[in-house]
MARDO-946709 format. One record per residue (C-alpha): y, z, x; residue in one letter. Coordinates in nm, 4 decimals, decimal comma. Layout:
<Y = Y; Z = Z; X = X; lumza = A> .
...
***
This chain:
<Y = 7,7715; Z = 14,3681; X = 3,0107; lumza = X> .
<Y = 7,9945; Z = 14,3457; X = 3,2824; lumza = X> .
<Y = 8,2067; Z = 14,6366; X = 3,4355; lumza = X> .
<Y = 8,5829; Z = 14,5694; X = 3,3538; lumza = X> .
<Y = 8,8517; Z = 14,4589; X = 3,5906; lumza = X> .
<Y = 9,0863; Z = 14,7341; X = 3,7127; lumza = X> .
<Y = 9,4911; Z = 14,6273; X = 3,7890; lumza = X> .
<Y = 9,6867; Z = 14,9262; X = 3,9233; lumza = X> .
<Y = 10,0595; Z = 14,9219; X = 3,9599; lumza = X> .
<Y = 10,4358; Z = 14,8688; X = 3,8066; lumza = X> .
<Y = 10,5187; Z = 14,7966; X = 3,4456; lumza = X> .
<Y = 10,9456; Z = 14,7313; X = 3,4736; lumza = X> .
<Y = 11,1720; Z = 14,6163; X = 3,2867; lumza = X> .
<Y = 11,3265; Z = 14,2420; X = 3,4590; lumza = X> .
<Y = 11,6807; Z = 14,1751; X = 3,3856; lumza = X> .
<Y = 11,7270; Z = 13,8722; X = 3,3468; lumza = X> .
<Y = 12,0332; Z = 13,6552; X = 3,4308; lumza = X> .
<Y = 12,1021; Z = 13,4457; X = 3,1454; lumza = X> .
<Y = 12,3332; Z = 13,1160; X = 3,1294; lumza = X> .
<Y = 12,6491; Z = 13,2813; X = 3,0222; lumza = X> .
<Y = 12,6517; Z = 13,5448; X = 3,2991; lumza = X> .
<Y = 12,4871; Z = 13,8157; X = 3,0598; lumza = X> .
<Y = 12,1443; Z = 13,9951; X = 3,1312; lumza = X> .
<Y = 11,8303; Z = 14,0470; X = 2,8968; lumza = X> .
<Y = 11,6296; Z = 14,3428; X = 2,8878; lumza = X> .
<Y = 11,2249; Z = 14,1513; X = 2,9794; lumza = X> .
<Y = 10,8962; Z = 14,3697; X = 2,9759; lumza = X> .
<Y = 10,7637; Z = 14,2729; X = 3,3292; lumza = X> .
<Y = 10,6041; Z = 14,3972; X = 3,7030; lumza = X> .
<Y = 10,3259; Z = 14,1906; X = 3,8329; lumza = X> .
<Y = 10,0297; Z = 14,3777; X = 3,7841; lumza = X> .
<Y = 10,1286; Z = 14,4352; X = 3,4203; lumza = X> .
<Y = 10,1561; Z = 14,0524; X = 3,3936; lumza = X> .
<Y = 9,7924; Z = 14,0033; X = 3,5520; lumza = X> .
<Y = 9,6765; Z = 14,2015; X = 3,3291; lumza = X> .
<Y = 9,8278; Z = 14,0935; X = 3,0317; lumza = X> .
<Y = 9,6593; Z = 13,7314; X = 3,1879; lumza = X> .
<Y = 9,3288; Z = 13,8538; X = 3,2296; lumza = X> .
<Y = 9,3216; Z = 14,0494; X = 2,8513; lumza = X> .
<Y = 9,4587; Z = 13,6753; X = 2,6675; lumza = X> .
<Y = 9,1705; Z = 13,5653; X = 2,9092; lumza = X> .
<Y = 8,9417; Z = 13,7419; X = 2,7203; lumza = X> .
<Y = 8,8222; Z = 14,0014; X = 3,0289; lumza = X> .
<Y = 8,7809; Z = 14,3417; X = 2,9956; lumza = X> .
<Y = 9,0674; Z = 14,4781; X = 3,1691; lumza = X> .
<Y = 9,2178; Z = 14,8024; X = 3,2394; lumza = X> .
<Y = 9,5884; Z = 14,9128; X = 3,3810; lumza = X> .
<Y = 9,6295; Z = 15,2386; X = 3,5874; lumza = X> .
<Y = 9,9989; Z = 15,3339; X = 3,6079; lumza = X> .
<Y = 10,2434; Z = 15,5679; X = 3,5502; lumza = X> .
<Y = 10,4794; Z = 15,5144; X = 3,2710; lumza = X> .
<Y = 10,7864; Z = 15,6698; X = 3,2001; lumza = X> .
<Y = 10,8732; Z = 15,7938; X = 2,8423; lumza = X> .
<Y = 11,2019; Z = 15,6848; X = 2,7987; lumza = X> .
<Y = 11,3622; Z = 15,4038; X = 2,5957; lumza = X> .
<Y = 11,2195; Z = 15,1310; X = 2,8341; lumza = X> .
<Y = 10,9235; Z = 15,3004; X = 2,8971; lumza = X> .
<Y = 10,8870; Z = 15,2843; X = 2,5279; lumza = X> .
<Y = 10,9686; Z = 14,9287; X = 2,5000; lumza = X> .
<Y = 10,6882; Z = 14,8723; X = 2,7801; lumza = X> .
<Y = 10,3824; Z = 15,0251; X = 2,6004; lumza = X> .
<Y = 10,4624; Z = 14,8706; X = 2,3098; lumza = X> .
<Y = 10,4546; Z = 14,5146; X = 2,5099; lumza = X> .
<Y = 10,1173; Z = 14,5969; X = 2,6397; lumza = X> .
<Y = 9,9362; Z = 14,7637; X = 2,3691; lumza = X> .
<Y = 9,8592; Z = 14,4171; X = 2,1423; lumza = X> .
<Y = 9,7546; Z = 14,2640; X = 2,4428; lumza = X> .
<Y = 9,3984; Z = 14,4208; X = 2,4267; lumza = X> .
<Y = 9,4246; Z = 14,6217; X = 2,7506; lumza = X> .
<Y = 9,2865; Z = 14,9448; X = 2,8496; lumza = X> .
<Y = 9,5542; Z = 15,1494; X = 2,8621; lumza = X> .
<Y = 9,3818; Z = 15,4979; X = 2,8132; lumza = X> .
<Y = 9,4639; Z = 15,5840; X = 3,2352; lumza = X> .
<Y = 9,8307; Z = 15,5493; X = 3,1633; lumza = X> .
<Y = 10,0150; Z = 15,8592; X = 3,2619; lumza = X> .
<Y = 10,3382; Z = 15,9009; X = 3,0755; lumza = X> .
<Y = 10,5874; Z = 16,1010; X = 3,2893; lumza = X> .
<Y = 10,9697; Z = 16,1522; X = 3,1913; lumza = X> .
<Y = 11,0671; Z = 15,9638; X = 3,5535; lumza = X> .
<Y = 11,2819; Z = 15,6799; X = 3,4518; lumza = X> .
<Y = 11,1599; Z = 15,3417; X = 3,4081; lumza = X> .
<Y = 11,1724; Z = 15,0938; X = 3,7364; lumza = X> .
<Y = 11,4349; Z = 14,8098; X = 3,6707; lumza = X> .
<Y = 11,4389; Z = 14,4627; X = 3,8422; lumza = X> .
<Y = 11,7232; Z = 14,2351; X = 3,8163; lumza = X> .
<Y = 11,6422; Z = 13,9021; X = 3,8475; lumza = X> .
<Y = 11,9306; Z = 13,6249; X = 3,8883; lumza = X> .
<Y = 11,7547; Z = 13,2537; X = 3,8502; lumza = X> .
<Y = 11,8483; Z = 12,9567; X = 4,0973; lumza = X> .
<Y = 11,9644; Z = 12,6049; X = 3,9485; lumza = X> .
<Y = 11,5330; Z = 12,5505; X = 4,0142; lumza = X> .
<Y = 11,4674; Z = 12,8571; X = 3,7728; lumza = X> .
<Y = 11,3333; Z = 13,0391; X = 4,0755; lumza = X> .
<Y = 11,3718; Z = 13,4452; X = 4,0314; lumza = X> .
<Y = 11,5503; Z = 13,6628; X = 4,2460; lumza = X> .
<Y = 11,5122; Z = 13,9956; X = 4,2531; lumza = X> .
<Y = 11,7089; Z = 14,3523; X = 4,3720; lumza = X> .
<Y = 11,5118; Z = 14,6541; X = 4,2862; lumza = X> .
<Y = 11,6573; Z = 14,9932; X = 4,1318; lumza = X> .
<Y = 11,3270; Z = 15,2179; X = 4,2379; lumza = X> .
<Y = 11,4186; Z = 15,5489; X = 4,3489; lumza = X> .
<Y = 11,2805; Z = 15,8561; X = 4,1516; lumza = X> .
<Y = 11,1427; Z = 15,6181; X = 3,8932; lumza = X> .
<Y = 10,8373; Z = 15,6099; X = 3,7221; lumza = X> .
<Y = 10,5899; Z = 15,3788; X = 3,8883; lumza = X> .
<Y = 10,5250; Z = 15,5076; X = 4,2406; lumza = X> .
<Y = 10,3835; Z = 15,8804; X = 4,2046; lumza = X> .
<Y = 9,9475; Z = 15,7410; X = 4,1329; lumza = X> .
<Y = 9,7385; Z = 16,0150; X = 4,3283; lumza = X> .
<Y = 9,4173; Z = 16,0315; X = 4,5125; lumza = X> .
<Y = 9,3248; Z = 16,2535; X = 4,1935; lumza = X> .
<Y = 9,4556; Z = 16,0429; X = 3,9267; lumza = X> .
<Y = 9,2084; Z = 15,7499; X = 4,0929; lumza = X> .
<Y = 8,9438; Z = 15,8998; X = 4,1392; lumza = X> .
<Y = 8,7504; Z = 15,7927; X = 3,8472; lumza = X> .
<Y = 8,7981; Z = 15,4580; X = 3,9807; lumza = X> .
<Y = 8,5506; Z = 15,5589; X = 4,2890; lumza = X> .
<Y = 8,3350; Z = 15,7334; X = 4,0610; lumza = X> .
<Y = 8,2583; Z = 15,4554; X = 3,8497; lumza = X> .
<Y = 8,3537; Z = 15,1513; X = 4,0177; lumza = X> .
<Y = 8,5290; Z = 14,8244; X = 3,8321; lumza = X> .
<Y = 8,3961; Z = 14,4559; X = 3,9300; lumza = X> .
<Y = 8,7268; Z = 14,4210; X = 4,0680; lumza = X> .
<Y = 9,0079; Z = 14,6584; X = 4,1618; lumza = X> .
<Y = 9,3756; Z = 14,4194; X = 4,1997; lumza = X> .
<Y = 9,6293; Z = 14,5685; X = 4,3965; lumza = X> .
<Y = 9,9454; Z = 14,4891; X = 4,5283; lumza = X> .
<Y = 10,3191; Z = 14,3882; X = 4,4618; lumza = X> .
<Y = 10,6062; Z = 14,6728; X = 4,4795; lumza = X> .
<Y = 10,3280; Z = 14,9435; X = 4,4024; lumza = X> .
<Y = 10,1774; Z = 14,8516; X = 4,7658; lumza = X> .
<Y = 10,4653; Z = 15,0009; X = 4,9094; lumza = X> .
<Y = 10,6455; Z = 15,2750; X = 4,7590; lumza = X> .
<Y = 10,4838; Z = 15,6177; X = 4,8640; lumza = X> .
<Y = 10,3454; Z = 15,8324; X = 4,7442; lumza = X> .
<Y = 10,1483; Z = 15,6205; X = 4,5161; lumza = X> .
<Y = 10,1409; Z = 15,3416; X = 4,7593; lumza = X> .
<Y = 9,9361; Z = 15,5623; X = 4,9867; lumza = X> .
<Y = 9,7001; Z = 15,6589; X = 4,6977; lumza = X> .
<Y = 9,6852; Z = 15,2930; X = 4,5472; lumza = X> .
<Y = 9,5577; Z = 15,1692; X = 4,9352; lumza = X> .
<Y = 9,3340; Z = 15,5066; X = 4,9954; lumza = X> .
<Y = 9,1274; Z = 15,4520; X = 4,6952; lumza = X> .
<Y = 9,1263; Z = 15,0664; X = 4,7567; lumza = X> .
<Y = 8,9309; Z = 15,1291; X = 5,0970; lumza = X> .
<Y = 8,6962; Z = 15,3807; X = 4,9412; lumza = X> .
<Y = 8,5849; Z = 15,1139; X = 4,7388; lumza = X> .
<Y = 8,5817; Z = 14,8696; X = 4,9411; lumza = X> .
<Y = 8,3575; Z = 15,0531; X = 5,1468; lumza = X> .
<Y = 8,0655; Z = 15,1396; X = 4,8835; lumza = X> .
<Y = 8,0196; Z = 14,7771; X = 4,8009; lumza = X> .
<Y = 8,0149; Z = 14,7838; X = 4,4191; lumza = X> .
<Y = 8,3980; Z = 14,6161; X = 4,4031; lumza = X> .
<Y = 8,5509; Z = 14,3351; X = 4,4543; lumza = X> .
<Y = 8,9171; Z = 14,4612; X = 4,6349; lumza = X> .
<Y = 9,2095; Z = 14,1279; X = 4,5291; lumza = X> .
<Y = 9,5148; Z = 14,1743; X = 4,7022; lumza = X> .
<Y = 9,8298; Z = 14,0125; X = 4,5669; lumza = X> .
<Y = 10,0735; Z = 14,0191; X = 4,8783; lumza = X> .
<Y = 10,3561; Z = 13,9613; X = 4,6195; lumza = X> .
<Y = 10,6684; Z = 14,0563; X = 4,9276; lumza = X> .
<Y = 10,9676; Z = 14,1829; X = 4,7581; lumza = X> .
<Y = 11,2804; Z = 14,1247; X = 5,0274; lumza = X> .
<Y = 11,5067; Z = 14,2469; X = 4,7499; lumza = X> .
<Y = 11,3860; Z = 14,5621; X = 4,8399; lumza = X> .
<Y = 11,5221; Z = 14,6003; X = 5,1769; lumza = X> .
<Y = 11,1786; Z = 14,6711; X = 5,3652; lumza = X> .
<Y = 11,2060; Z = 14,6063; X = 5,7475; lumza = X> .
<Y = 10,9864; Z = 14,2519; X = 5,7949; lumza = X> .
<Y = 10,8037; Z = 14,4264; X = 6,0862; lumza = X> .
<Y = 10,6435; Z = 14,6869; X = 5,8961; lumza = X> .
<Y = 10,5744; Z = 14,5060; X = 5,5996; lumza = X> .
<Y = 10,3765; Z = 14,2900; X = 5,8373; lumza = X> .
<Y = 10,2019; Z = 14,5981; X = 5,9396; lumza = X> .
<Y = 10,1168; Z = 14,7048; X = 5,5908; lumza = X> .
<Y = 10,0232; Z = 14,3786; X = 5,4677; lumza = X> .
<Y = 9,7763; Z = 14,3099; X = 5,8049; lumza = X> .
<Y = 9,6405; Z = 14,6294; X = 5,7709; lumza = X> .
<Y = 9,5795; Z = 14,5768; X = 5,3415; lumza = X> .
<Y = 9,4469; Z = 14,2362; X = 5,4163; lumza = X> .
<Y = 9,1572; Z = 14,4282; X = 5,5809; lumza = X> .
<Y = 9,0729; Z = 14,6120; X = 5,2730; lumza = X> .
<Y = 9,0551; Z = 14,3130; X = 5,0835; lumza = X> .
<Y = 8,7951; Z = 14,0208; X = 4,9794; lumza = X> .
<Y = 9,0371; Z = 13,8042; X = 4,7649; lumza = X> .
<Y = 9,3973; Z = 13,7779; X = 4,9098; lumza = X> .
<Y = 9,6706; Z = 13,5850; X = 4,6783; lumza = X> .
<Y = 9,9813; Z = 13,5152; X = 4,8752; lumza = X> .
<Y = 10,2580; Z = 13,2492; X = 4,8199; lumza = X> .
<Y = 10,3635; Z = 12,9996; X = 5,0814; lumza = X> .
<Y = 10,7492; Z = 13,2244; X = 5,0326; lumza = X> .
<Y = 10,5483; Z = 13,5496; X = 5,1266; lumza = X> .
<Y = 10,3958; Z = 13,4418; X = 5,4592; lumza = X> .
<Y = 10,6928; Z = 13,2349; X = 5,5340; lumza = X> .
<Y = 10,9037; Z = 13,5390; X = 5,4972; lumza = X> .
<Y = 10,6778; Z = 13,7670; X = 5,6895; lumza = X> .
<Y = 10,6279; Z = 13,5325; X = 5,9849; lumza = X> .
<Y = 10,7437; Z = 13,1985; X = 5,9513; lumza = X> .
<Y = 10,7370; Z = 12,8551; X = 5,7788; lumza = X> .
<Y = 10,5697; Z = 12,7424; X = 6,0767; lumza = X> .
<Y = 10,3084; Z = 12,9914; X = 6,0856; lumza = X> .
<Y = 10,1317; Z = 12,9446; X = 5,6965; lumza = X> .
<Y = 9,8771; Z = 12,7450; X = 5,7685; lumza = X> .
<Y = 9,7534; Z = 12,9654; X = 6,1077; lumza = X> .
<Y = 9,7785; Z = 13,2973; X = 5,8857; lumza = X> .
<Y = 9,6088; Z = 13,2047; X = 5,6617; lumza = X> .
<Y = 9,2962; Z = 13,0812; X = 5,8232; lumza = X> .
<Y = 9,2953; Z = 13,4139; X = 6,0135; lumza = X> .
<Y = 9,3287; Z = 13,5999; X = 5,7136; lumza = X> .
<Y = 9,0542; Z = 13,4672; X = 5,6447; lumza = X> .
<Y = 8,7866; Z = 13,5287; X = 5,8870; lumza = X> .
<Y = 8,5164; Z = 13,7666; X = 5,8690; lumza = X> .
<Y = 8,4392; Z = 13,6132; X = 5,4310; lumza = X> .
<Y = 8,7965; Z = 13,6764; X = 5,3195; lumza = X> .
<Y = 8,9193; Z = 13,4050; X = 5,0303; lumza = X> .
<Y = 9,2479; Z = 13,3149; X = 5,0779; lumza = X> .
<Y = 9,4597; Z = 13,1711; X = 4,8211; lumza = X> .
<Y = 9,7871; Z = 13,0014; X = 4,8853; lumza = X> .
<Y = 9,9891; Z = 12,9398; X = 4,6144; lumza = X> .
<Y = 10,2610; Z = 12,7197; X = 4,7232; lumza = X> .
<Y = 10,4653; Z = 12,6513; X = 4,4082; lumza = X> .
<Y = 10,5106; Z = 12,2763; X = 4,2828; lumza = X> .
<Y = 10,2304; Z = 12,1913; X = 4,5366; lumza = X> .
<Y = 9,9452; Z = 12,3310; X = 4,3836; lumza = X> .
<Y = 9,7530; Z = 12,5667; X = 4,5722; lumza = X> .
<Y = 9,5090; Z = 12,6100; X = 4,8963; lumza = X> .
<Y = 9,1957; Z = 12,8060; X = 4,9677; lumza = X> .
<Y = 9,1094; Z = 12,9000; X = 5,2604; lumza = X> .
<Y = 8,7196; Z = 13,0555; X = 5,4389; lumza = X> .
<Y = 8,6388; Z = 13,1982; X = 5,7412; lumza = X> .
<Y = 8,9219; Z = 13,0114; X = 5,9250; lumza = X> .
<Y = 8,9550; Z = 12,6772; X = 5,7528; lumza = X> .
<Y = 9,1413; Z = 12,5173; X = 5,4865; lumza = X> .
<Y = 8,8747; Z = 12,4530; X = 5,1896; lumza = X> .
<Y = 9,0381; Z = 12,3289; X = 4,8811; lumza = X> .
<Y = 9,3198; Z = 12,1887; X = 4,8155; lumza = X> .
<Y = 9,4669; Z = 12,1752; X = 4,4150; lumza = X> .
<Y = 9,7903; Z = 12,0432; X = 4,2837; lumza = X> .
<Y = 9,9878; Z = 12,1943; X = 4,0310; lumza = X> .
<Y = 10,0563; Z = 12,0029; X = 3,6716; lumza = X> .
<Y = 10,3579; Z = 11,8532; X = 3,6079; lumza = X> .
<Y = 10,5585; Z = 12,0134; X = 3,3493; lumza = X> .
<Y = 10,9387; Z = 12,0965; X = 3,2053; lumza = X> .
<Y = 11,0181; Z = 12,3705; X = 3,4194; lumza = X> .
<Y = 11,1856; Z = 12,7027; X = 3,1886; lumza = X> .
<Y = 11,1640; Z = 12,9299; X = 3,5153; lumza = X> .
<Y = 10,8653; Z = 13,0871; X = 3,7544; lumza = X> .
<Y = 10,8556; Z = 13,4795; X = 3,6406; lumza = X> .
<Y = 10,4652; Z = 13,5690; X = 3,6481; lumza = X> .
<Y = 10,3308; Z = 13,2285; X = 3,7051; lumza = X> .
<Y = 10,1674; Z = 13,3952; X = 4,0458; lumza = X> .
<Y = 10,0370; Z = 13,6741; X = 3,8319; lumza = X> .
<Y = 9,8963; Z = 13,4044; X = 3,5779; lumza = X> .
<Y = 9,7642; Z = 13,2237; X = 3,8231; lumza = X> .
<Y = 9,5614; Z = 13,5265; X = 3,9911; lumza = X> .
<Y = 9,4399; Z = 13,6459; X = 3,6553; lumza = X> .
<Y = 9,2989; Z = 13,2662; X = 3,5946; lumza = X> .
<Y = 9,1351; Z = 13,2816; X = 3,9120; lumza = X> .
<Y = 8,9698; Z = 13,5898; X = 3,8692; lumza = X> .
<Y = 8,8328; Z = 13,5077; X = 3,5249; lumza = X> .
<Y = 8,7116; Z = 13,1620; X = 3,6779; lumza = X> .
<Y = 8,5363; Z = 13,3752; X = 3,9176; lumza = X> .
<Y = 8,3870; Z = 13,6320; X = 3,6953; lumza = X> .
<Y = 8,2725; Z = 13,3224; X = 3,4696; lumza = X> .
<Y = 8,0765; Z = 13,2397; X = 3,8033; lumza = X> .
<Y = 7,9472; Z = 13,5761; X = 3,8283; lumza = X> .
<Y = 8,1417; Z = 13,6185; X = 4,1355; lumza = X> .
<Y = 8,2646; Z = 13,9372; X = 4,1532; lumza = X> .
<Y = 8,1207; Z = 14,3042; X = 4,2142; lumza = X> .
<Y = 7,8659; Z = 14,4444; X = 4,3876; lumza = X> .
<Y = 7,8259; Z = 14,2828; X = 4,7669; lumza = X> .
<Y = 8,1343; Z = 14,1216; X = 4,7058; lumza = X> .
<Y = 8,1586; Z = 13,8574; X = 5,0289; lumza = X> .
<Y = 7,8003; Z = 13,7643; X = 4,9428; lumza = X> .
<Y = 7,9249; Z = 13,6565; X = 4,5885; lumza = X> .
<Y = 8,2027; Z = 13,4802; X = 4,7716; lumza = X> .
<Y = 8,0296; Z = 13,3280; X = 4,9822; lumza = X> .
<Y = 7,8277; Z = 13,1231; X = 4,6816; lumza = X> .
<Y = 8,0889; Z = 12,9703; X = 4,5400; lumza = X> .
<Y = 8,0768; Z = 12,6027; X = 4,6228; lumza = X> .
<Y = 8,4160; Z = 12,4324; X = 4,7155; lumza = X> .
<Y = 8,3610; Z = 12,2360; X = 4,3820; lumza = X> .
<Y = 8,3519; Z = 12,5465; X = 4,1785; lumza = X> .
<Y = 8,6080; Z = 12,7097; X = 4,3792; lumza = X> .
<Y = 8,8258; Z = 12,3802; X = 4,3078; lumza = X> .
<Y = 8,7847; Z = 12,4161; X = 3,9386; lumza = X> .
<Y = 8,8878; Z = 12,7503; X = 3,9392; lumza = X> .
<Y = 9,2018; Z = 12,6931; X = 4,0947; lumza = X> .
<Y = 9,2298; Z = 12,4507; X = 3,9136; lumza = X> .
<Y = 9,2098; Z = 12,5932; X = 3,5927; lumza = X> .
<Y = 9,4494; Z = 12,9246; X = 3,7842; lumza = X> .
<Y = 9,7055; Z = 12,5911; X = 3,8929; lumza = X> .
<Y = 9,7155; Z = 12,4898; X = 3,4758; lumza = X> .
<Y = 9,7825; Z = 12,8590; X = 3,3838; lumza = X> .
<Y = 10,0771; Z = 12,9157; X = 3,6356; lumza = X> .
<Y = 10,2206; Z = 12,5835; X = 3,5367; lumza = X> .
<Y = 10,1914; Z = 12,6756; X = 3,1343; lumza = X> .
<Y = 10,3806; Z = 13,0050; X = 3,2282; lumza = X> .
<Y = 10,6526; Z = 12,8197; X = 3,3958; lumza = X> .
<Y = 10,7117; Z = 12,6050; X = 3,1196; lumza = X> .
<Y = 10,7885; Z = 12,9690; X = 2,8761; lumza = X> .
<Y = 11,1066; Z = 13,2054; X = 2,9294; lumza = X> .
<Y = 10,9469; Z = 13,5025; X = 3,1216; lumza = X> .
<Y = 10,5965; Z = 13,6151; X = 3,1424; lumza = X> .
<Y = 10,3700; Z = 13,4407; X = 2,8431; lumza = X> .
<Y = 10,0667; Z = 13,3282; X = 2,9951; lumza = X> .
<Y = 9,8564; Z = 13,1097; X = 2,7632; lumza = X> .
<Y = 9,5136; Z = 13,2342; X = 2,6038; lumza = X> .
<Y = 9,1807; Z = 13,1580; X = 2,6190; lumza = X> .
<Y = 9,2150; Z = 12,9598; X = 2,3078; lumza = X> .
<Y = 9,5121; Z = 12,7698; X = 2,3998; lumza = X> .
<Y = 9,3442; Z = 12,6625; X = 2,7247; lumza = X> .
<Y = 9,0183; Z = 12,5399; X = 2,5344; lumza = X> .
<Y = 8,7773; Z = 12,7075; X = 2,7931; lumza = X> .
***
């Protein structure tokens, strides 16, 4: 039987911008969506995070508990819920400004993760808002490099950069250098590195992110995706054509596809760059693959609906 795959992170509520100037109320927060992904996947999958008890908070747990996640290391705290407003672009493209402070998401300790360490997950997915809001943030990365170190996890970062946040670009390139180093699998759109460094400098960042057996995935929206391995560009996928509805969580589909195509390969666990390292570029191209079909099926739904496992025929 294989171990389960651990998300950490923010459930929010997204406001959403509609047409007539109004906003609507969405269950959302990236590692929610992956896991939501990964569960209609049909992985065992289980979200740490803290979760307030008010209205929202409500409205939150009752999003995720159909979805056939483990949800017995939620913490339910009477912080408020975290709220994102997101105003669309005439492409459908989100935009977000973040209202964070005090709230519920961002207080994980090295003592409420320590049964992670104790009984490590084939894979422990980190990343998004909850990367960098202490004191959980701290915690969230702490805990990442413990189990990193004893070998029995596979560590995914989802770089996921936030600019509606305010964050100074040079530190977030700190933090995010210095999490790519705790990592095996790092997801990061074209946007993120663009904004961190420059458009200039995607293809070069990547390749050094991934030296020394990092996979690096590039998503890079309407043109598909790229993996890249031990300094080179590997794989190259392009991303279906469909009727665009708008782009909230078709990254997080798309990295909770991946990570089920790689668990389908046995990929992921114990000596994790070993397992990597096995994956031919042909199976690594049908898993992106499959990750580029997901992200485009999201896009094609209002919000965060990835498809299932059923839908998908695989």
């Amino acid at each position: 039987m294989s171990k389960p795959i651990v998300v950490v992170g923010e459930a929010l509520i997204d406001l959403i911008q509609q047409p007539n100037g109004s906003y609507d109320a969405k269950t959302g927060g990236a590692p929610a969506n992956v896991a939501i992904a990964l569960a209609r996947l049909g992985i065992d999958v289980t979200f740490f995070a803290r979760m307030s008890v008010d209205a929202f908070g409500v409205k939150l747990h009752d999003w995720l508990a159909p979805e056939s996640i483990n949800l017995a290391h939620l913490i339910r705290t009477t912080d408020p819920t975290t709220l994102a407003v997101a105003t669309l672009d005439d492409h459908g493209k989100a935009n977000y400004s973040f209202y964070t402070n005090g709230t519920a998401d961002w207080g994980l300790t090295d003592l409420d993760l320590a049964d992670l360490v104790a009984s490590p997950p084939a894979a422990f997915v980190i990343g998004s808002v909850a990367l960098v809001i202490e004191p959980g943030a701290g915690a969230i990365e702490r805990t990442a490099q413990r189990l990193h170190d004893a070998g029995e996890t596979t560590v995914v970062f989802d770089v996921n950069i936030r600019p509606g946040l305010g964050f100074e670009r040079d530190a977030e390139r700190t933090r995010v250098e210095r999490q790519v180093g705790i990592a095996h699998i790092i997801k990061a759109s074209d946007e993120d590195i663009a904004w961190l460094y420059s458009p200039n400098d995607v293809e070069s960042v990547a390749a050094t992110w991934s030296q020394s057996g990092r996979a690096v995935i590039v998503t890079r929206g309407s043109a598909g995706a790229t993996l890249y391995l031990d300094g080179h560009r590997v794989t190259d996928v392009a991303a279906p054509t469909i009727e665009l509805v708008d782009t909230v969580g078709a990254g997080d589909s798309f990295l909770g596809a991946t990570l089920f195509g790689l668990q389908q390969l046995d990929a992921l666990g114990h000596a994790a760059t070993s397992r990597l390292r096995i994956v031919t570029p042909d199976q690594w191209a049908d898993v992106l693959a499959l990750a580029a079909r997901v992200g485009a099926l999201t896009c094609s739904r209002a919000g965060c609906n990835p498809p299932t496992r059923a839908e998908l025929g695989v």
